[in-house]
N, C-alpha and C positions, 0 to 999 in steps of 0.2 A: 226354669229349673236351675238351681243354683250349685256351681260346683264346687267340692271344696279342694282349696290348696292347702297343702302341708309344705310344712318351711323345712327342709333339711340342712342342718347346720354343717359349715362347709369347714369342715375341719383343716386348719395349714400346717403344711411338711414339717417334719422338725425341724430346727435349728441343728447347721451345721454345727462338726463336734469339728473345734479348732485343731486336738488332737492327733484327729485318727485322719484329718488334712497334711498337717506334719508330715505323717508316717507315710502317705500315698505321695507327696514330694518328694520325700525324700527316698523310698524305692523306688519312683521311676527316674531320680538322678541314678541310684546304686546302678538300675536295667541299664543305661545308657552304657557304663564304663563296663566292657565284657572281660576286660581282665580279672576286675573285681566283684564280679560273680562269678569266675571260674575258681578264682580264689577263695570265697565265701562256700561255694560245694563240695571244692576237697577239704577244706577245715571242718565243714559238719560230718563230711562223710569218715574222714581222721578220727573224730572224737566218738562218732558211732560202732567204728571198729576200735578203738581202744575200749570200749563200753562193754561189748558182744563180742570182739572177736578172740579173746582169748577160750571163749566157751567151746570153740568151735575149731581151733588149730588143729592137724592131725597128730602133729606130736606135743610131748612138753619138753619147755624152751632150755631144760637143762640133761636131758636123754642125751647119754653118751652111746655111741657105737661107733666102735674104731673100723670095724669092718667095713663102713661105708665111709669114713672118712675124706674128707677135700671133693666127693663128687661134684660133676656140674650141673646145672638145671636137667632132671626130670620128670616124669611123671608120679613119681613115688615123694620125689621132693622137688618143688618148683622152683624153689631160689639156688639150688644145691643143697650140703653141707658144710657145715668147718672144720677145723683139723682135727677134734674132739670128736667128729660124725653127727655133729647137733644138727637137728633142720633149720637152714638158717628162716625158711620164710613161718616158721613158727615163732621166731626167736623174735622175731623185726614185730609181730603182731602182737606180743608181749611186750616188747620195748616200746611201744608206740605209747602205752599207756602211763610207763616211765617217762620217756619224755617229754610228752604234754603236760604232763603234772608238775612234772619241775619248770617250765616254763610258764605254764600260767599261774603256779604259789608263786616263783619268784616274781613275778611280776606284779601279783596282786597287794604281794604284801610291800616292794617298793612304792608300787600307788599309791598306798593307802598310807605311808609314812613321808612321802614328795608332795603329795597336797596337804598333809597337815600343816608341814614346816612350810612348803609355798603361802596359803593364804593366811598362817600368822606371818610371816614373813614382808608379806603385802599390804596386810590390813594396816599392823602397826607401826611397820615403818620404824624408821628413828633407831636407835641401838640394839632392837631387836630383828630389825632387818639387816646391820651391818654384820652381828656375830652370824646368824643362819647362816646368810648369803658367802662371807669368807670361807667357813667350814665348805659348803658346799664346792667352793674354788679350788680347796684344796685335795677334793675328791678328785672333781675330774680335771686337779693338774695329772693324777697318773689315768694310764689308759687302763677302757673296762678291762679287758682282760688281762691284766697284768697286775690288778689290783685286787681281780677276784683268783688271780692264781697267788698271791700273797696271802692272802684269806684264808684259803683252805689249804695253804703250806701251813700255815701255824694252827688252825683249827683239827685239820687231819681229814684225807680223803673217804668223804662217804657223800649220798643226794643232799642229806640234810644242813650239810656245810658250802653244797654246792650252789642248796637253796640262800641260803645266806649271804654267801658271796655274791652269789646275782645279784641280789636284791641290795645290798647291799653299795653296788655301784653305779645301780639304776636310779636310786633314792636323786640324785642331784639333778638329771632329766628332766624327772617331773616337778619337782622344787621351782626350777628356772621356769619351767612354761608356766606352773600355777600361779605363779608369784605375777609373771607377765601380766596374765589373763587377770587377777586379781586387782594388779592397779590402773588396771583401762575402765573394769568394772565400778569401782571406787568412788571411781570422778563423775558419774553418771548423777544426774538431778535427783532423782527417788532415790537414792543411797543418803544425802541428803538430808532429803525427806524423811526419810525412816528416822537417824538420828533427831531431826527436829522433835519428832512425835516419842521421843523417848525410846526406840525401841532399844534389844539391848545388842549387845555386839555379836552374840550365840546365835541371835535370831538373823541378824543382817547375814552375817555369812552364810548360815544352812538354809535360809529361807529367800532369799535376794543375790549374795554373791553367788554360792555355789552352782547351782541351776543354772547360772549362764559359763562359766568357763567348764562345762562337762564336755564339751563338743572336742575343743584340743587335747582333752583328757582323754577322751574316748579313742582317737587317731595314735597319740603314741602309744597307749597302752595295746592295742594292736602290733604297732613295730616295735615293740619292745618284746611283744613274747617270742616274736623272730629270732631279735637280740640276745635273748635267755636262753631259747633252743641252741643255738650255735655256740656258745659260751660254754655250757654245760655240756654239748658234746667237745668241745674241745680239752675242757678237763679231763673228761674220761680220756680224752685219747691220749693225753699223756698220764694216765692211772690218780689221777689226783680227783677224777668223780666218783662215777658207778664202780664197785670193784668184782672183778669174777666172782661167780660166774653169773652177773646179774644180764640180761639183754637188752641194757641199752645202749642203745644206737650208736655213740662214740669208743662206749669201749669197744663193740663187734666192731667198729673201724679200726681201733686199734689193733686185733683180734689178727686182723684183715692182711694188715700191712706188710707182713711177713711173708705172707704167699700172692703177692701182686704179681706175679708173673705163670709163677706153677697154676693157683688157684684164684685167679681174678675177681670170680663172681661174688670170693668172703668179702671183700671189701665194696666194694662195687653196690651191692644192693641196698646196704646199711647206707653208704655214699648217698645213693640215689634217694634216699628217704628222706634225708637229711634236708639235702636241699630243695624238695618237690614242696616237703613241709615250711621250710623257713621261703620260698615264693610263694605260697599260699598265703602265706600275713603278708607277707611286703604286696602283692597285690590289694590284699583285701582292705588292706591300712591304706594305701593308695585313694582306693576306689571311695573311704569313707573321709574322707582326708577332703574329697572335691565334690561330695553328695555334702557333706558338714558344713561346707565355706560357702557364709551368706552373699558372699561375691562373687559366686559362681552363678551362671545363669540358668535356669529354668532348663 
């Protein structure tokens, strides 16, 4: 009696996705550094309450009551008030959304005008890399903040000039590291190659250069929105940012300063924000900084 076999075709695994390898590398470099996943939690969780949490404050951020004026943390108000009887911890959840905004536009749009000037700067070389690259020196012969408080003296204090001046001084930053990153990439065989084969120069950069110098890109534009947060509150706090009665964060520090002793907690909480938020990028920029760097190990 003859039996029959059936041949079942032995299907093989797919092919790893090089990809989504990448990404399982380099999240469990991010896991290892615990700084910069504490830093990565409060920045989503910042941006999730700038998002929702204004829906939700029990006051709004510009309710004046003098009646309860300068109180300190209670249950009716958690952060206190100010000397207006604002709630401050309404105010700080309103500003939040303020200050995130002006530090990642300014940042973005310095990005995105530091790497145009970086890899022409790079590519071309020759008298087009000597005018960028001088201009650029003459940026950051002055300091950011004193360049961007020149900015918005002559421009005139509001976010939108604040956005400017940030950005405005960050531009040189990214210029020097793109430009770096630009002529290491350059000199590689396949750059080469590409020009051999005719391609044209639009293509080499967005399709060959650029793709490889994102990683340094990616790490300052991180410590850069630190840099923008801190800047832009420091304009407000000498009145040349945000101007009353908007709640952001530098001016309520400003707000603040005058009752340091009678009324501690006006300043103090705004304070506290300030920096909780610009060490959540300085970690997080860290932590991507040493997950990014191909000579770091495994």
């Amino acid at each position: 009696m003859s039996q029959e076999v059936t041949n079942t075709p032995i299907t093989s695994p797919p092919p790893p996705n090089p990809r989504f390898d990448r990404w399982k590398l380099f999240y469990r470099k991010m896991r290892k550094n615990r700084g910069a996943m504490i830093g990565g939690f409060f920045i989503l969780f910042f941006i999730m309450t700038a998002i929702i949490g204004p829906f939700f404050t029990p006051y709004t951020p510009t309710e004046t009551n003098y009646s309860v004026k300068l109180i300190g943390p209670s249950a009716d108000h958690w952060f206190g008030t100010d000397h207006h009887g604002r709630d401050i911890f309404s105010r700080i959840i309103h500003g939040m959304g303020i200050t995130l905004y002006i530090g990642f536009l300014s940042t973005f749009i310095s990005a995105i005008v530091g790497t145009v000037l970086g890899i022409i700067s790079g590519y071309y070389g020759k008298s087009t890399d000597a005018i960028i690259m001088r201009i650029m020196d003459v940026l950051l012969a002055f300091p950011g903040i004193l360049l961007a408080l020149a900015i918005v003296s002559v421009l005139g204090p509001n976010i939108q000039n604040v956005i400017i001046a940030v950005a405005i001084f960050s531009v040189p930053v990214f210029a020097r590291i793109v430009r770096g990153s630009t002529l290491s990439v350059k000199k590689l065989e396949y750059i080469d190659a590409q020009k051999a084969l005719g391609a044209s120069d639009f293509r080499i950069i967005f399709k060959h250069i650029f793709p490889n110098i994102t990683s340094p890109l990616i790490v300052q534009l991180t410590l850069s929105i630190a840099t923008a947060i801190l800047t832009a509150s420091g304009l407000s706090f000498i009145g040349l940012g945000a101007q009353p009665p908007s709640p952001e964060w530098g001016a309520m520090l400003s707000d603040g300063r005058n009752y340091m002793f009678d009324a501690g907690h006006v300043a103090f909480f705004p304070g506290l924000m300030i920096v909780i938020v610009v060490l959540a990028f300085n970690l997080f920029g860290d932590g991507l900084r040493d997950a990014l760097d191909p000579k770091m190990k495994n």
